[in-house]
N, C-alpha and C positions, 0 to 999 in steps of 0.2 A: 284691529283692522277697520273698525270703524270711521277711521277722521279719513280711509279710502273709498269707502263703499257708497258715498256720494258723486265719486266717478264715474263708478260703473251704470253701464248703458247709453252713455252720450255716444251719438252716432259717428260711426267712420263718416269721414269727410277728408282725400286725399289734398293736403295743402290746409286744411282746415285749423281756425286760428281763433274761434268761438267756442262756446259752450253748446250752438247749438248745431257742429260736427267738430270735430281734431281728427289727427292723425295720429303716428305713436309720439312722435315730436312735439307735435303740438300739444298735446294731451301731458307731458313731462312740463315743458314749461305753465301751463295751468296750474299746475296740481302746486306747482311751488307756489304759485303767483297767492295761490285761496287758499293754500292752508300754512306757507310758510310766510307769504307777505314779501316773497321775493322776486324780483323782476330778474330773470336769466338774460344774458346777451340771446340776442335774435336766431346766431348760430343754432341754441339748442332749441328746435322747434321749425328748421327751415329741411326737408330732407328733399323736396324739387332735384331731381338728378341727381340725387347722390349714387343710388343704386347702379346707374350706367360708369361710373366712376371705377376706375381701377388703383384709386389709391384714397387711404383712407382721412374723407375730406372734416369728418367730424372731429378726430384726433387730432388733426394736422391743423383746425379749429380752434380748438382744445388747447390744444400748446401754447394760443396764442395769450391764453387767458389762464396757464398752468396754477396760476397762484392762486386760482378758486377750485382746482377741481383736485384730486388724489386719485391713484387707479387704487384699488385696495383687493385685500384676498378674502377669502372670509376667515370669519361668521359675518353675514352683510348685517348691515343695519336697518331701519326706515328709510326710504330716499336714495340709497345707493341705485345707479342708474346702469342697469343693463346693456349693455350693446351687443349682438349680435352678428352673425357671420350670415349671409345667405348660402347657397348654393355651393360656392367653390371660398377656398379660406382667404383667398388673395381678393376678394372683395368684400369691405366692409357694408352691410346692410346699412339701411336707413333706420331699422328696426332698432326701438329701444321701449325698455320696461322699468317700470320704479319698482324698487324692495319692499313689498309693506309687512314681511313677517312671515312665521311659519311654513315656510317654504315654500312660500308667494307671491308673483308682483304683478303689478296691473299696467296694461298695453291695450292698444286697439285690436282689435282682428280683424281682417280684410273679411273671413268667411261670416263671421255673424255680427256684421257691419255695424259694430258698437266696441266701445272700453268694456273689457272682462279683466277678473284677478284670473290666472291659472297657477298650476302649480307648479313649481321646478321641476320636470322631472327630468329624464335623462335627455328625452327629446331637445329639451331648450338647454342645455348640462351642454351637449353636443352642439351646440350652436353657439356659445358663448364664448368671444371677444374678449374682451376686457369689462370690470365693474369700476365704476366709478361712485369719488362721494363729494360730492358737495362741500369746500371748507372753505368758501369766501367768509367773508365779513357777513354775518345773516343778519344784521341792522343795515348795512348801507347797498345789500344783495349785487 
């Protein structure tokens, strides 16, 4: 879990596109950016309005660029990318988390307004969307 644990605590920052805040968005696109050397489309990292949305704008996204991304089931890997549900299931959150292992991934928190790993537990089991993995081209990202 280490090549993660250089993430954690960088500040919440809604819309944040730095190191020095992210969001859960922005904070996915980083993490590729520094430890995988891959630049993600803009898509993943922009969540501005998605929450008001009733249809899901990240997949719909997604699709446009299917040839890089897999939805997968588990055992998840490193880097598979969590998506979430908020409140009611017919809206897709803005909320997403990376896999880094052990039944772990790392996200922002709005409440202790930094990147934390947590655990899977049922709590986020019950909130979960679809996973996704990563299978562009990881030299030309």
């Amino acid at each position: 879990m280490s090549e993660f644990g250089k993430f954690v605590g960088i500040p919440y920052v809604n819309g944040g596109r730095t190191e020095k805040g992210l969001d859960c968005l922005g904070l996915i696109r980083y993490v590729f950016e520094i430890n995988k050397n891959i630049i993600l489309p803009y898509y993943v990292g922009y969540s501005q309005n998605w929450y008001r949305s009733k249809e899901p704008i990240l997949l719909n996204k997604l699709k446009e660029f299917e040839n890089l991304w897999t939805v997968v089931e588990p055992p998840y890997k490193k880097y598979d990318g969590l998506l979430f549900y908020t409140g009611r299931k017919e809206v897709i959150s803005a909320h997403m988390g990376l896999w880094v292992g052990n039944n772990k991934f790392l996200h922002t928190n709005e409440f202790f307004m930094q990147s934390i790993i947590s655990k899977f537990d049922n709590y986020w089991k019950s909130k979960l969307y679809k996973v996704i993995r990563y299978s562009g081209d990881l030299n030309n990202g």
